[in-house]
matplotlib code that plots the C-alpha trace (Angstrom):
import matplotlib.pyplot as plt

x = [0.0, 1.9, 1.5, -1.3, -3.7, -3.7, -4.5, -7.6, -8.9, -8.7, -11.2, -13.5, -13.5, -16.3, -18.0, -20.7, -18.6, -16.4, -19.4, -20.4, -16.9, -16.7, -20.1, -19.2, -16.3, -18.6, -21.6, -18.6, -16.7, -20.2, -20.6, -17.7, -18.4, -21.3, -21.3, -17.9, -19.1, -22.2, -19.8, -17.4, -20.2, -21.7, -18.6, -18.0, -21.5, -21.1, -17.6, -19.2, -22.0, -19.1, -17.2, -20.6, -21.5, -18.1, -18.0, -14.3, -15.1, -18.2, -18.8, -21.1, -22.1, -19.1, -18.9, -21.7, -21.9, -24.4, -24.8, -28.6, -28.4, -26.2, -27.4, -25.5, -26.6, -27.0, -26.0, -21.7, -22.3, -21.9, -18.9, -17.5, -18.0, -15.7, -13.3, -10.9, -10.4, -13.6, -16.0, -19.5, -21.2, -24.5, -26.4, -28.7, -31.2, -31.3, -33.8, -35.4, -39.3, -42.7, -43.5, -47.3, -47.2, -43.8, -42.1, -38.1, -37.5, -34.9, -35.8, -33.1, -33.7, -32.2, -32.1, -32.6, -30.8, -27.1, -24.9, -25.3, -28.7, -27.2, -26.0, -29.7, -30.5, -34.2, -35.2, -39.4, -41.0, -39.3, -36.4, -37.3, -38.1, -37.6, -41.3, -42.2, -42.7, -44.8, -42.9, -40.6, -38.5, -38.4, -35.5, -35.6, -35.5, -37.5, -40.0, -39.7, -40.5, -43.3, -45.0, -45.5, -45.6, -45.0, -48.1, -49.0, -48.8, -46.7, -47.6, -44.7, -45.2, -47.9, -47.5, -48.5, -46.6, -47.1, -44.7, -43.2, -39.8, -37.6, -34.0, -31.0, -28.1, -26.2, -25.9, -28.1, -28.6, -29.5, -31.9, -33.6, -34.7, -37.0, -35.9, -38.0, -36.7, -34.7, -36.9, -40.0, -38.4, -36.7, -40.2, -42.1, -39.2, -38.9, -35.7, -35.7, -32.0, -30.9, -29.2, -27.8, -24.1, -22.5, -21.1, -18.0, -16.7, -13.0, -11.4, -8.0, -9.3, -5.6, -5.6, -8.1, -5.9, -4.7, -9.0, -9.7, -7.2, -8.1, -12.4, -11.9, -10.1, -13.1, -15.6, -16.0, -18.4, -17.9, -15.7, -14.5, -13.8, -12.7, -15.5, -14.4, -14.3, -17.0, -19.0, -16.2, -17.3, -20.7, -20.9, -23.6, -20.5, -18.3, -20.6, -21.7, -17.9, -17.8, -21.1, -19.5, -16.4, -17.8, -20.5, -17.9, -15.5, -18.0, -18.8, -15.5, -15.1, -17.9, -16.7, -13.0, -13.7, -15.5, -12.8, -10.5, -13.4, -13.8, -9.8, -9.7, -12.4, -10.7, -7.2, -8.2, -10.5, -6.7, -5.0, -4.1, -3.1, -1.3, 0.9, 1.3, 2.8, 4.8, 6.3, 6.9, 8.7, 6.8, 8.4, 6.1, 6.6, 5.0, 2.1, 1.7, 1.9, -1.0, -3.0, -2.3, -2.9, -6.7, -7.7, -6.5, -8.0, -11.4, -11.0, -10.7, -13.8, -15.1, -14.0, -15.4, -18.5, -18.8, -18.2, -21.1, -23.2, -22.0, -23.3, -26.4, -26.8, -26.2, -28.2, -31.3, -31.1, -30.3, -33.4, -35.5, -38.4, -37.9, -34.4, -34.3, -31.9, -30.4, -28.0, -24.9, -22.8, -19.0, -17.5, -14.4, -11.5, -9.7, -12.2, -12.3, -8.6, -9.0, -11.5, -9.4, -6.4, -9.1, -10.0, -6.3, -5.9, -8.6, -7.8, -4.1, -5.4, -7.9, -5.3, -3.1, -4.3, -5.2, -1.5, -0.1, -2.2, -1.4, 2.4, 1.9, 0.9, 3.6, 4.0, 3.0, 0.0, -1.1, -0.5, -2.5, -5.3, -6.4]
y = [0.0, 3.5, 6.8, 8.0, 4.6, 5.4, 9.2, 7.8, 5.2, 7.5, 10.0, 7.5, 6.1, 8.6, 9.1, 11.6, 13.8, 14.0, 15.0, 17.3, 19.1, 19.4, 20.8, 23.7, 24.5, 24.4, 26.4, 29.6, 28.6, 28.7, 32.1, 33.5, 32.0, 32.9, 36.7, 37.5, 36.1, 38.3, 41.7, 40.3, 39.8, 43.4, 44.9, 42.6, 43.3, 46.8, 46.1, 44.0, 46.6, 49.2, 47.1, 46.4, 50.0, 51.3, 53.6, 54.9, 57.6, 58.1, 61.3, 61.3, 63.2, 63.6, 61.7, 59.8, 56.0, 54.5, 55.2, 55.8, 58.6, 60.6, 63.4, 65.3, 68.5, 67.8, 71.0, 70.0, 67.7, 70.3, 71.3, 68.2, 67.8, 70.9, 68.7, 67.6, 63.7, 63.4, 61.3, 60.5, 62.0, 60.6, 60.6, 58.5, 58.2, 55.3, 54.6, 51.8, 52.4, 50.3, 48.6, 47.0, 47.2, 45.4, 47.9, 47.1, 47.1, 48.8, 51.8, 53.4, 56.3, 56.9, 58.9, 57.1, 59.4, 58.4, 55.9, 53.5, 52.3, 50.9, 47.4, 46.8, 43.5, 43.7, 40.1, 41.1, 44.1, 47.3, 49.6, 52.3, 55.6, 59.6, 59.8, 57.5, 59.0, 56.4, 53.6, 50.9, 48.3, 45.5, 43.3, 39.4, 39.2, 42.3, 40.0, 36.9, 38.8, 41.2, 38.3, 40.9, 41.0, 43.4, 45.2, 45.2, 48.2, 48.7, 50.8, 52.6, 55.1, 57.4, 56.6, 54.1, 52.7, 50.1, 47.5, 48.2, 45.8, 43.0, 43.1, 41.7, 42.9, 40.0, 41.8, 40.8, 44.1, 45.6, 42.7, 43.0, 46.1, 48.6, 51.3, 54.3, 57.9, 59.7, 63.0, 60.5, 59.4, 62.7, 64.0, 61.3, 61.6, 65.1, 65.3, 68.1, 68.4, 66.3, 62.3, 59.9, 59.8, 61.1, 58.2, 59.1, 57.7, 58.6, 59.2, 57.1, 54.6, 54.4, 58.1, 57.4, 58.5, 61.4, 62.5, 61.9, 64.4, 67.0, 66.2, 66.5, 70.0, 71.3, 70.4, 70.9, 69.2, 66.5, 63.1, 61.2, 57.8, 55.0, 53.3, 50.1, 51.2, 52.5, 49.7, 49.4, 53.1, 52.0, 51.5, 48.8, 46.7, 47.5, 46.5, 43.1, 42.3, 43.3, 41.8, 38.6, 38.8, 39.3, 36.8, 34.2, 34.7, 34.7, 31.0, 30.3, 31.0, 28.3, 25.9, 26.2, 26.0, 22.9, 21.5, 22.0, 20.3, 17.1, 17.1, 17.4, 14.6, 12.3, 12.7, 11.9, 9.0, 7.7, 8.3, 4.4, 4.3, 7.5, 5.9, 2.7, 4.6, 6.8, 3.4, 1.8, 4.5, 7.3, 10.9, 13.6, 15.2, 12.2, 12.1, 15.7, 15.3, 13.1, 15.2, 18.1, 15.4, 14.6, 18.2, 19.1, 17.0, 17.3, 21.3, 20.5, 18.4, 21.2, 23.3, 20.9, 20.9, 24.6, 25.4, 23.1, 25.0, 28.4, 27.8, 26.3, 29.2, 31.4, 29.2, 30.0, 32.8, 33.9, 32.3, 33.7, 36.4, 39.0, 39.5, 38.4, 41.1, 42.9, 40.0, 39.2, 36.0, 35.8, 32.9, 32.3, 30.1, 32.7, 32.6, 29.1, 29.0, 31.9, 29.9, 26.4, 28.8, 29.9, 26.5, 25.1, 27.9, 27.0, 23.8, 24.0, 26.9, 24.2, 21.6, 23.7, 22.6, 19.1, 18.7, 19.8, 17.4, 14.9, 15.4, 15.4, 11.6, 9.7, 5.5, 5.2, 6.8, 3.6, 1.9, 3.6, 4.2, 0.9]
z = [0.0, -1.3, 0.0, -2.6, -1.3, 2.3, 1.5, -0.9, 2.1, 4.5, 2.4, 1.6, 5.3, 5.9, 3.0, 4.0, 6.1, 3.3, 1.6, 3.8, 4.4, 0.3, -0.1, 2.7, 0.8, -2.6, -1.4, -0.8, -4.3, -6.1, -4.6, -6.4, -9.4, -9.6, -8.5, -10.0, -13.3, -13.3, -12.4, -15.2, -18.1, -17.5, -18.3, -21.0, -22.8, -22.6, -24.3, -26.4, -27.7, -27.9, -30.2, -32.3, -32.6, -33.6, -30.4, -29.4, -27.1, -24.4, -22.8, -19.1, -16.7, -14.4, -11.5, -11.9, -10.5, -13.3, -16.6, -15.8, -14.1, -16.4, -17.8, -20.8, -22.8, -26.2, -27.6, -26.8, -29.3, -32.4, -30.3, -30.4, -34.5, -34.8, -33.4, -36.3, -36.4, -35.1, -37.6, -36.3, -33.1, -32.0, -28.7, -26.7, -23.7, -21.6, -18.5, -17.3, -17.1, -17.3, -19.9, -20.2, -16.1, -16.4, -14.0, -15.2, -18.9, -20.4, -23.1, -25.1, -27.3, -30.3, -33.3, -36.5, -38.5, -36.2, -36.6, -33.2, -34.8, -37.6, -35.7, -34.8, -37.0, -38.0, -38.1, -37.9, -39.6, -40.4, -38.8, -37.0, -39.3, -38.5, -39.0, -36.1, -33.4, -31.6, -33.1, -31.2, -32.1, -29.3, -29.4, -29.1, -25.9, -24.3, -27.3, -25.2, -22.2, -23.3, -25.6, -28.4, -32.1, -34.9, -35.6, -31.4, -29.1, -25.6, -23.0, -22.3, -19.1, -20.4, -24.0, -26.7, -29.0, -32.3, -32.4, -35.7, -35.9, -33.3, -34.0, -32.4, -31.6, -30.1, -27.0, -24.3, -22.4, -26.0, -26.6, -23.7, -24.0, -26.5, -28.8, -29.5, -31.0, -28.8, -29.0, -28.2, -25.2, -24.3, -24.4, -22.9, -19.7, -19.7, -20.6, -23.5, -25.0, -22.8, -23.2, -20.9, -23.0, -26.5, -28.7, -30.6, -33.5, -34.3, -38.2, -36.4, -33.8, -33.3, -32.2, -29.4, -26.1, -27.8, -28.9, -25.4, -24.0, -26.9, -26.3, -22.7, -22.7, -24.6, -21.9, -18.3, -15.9, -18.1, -18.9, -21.6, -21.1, -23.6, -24.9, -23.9, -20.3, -19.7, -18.2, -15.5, -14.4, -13.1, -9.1, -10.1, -10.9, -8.2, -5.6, -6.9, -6.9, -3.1, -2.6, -4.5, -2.0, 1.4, 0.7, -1.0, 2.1, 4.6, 3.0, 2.8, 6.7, 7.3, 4.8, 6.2, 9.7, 8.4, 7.1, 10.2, 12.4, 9.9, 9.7, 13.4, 14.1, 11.7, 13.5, 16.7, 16.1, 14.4, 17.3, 17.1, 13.5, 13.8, 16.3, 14.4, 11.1, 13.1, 15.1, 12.2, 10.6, 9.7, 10.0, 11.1, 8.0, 6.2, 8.3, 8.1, 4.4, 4.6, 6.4, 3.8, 0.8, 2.6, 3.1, -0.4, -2.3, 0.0, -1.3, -4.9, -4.7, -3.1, -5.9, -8.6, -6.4, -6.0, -10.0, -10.6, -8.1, -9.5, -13.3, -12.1, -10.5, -13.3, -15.8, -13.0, -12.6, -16.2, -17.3, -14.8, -16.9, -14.2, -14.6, -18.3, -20.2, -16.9, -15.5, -18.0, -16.9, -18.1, -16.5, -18.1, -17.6, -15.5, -12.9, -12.6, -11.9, -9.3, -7.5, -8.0, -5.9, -3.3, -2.6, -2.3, -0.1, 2.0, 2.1, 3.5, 6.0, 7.3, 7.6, 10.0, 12.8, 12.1, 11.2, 14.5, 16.1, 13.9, 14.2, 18.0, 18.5, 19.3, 19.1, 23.0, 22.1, 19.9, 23.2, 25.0, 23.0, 23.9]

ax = plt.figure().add_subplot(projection="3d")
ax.plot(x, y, z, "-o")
ax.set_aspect("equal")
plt.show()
């Protein structure tokens, strides 16, 4: 019997507090998973309907924590087509409102005439023209959600509107949510001149740093940021990462403290065969070893366990109607590994203890453990 053997027997002695001990340490892996790959896919989607729209430079509101509550005076925007090297300017208006007493769909206005509208794909009906001012275009999944069809009408605050198109953009935030004109929706929020941000498309993409130093000189009160960035400005993000932290290690804590308790248990009911190996020639750097081989391979159970959890999760959750278009999930490869290093680390921070004790039993004890 090798090393390896007595490491795999010694797991499987208990099988259910094995169990039990890996599904602690899974419950706080699944956390991170989970939340972190939520934080991460909003700021990828809004990269990824950037890079779709041809967007190199955003102005906002300065200071502001969420791109909702922005709120930019249309007029800088002849300014900034003064601006040589700059190509295309366009502005939108973005809130979240009722829609057909749904109380949380997304509604984007935006001029027909500008260049961001272009990337819409109309799959149903027709694109949305200058002359509609009731119109809207619902996208596939805001579709899904609303159970409409071309030639319908939403209720949209204190307006109605005839379905006139569904597109898709390949972005889920964008196809979750409904585009009218932006002076429809400007007037239907009273927001007169005004729009949430100011795309900006660039002659030289590879001139963008230098633009965004020459744009921002030219306003005051308000920032450019790189397209690409900008969905790593919003607070919203921020705090489901801490969220996803202090909930992950406050799992962790239980799942680690877990894992010392099981460990614990497990090296004094071997009190006897701890002091057999160590008479018959067993270092206490081997049986420490052993201890450290147990609880590390109980964490990346745990870790298997706990990514399983964490995509169910997402899949839920993702699917539910109610959140349908608002949560983004980017669990990538990266994260995985992150949460395979959390879990090894848990797993020798559990086995601390257990070790000492482990180390401590001498050959007598075998003796008189009985």
């Amino acid at each position: 019997m090798n090393f390896f053997t007595v490491i795999g027997k010694n797991i499987m002695r208990r099988k259910v507090r094995t169990l039990l001990t890996a599904t602690g340490i899974g419950v706080g892996i699944g956390a991170i998973v989970a939340l972190v790959a939520i934080s991460n896919g909003f700021v990828a989607s809004w990269g990824r309907l950037i890079a779709r729209s041809g967007t190199n430079l955003n102005v906002i509101k300065g200071n502001v924590a969420n791109v909702f509550f922005s709120s930019v005076d249309e007029g800088i925007m002849d300014r900034i087509r003064s601006i040589k090297g700059v190509k295309e300017v366009a502005g939108s208006l973005t809130d979240i409102v009722t829609v057909n007493d749904q109380p949380s769909i997304t509604v984007i206005g935006l001029d027909p005439a500008e260049y961001p509208i272009r990337h819409l794909k109309i799959i149903e009906g027709s694109a949305l023209t200058e002359g509609g001012y009731n119109s809207v275009l619902v996208g596939k999944i805001a579709q899904e959600n609303l159970k409409v069809r071309v030639g319908n009408y939403l209720d949209i605050e204190t307006m109605v509107f005839r379905v006139v198109g569904v597109y898709e953009s390949g972005n889920v935030f964008e196809d979750g949510a409904c585009v009218v004109q932006l002076k429809t929706l400007q007037a239907l929020l009273n927001k007169r001149h005004t729009v949430s941000l100011i795309s900006i498309k660039l002659d030289n993409p590879s001139q963008e740093k230098g633009m965004l130093k020459t744009i921002q000189s030219r306003l005051h009160g308000y920032t450019v940021v790189e397209a690409r960035k900008l969905g790593e400005l919003n607070e919203g993000t921020k705090l489901i990462r801490i969220m996803a932290w202090i909930t992950s290690v406050i799992a962790l804590a239980v799942g680690m403290i877990g894992t010392m308790n099981t460990m614990t248990m497990s090296v004094f009911e071997r009190t006897k065969e701890l002091g057999i190996l160590r008479a018959i020639g067993w270092s206490k750097a081997m049986v420490a070893r052993m201890i450290l081989g147990e609880t590390v391979i109980i964490g990346i159970a745990g870790w298997a366990l706990g990514s399983i959890i964490g995509v169910a999760s997402l899949r839920l959750l993702i699917d539910l109607p109610s959140v349908r278009g608002f949560i983004f999930a980017d669990p990538d490869l990266r994260l995985f590994a992150m949460a395979l290093l959390v879990a090894l680390c848990l797993s020798v921070i559990g086995a601390l203890y257990p070790m000492y004790r482990a180390m401590m039993v001498q050959p007598v004890d075998a003796i008189r453990y009985e």
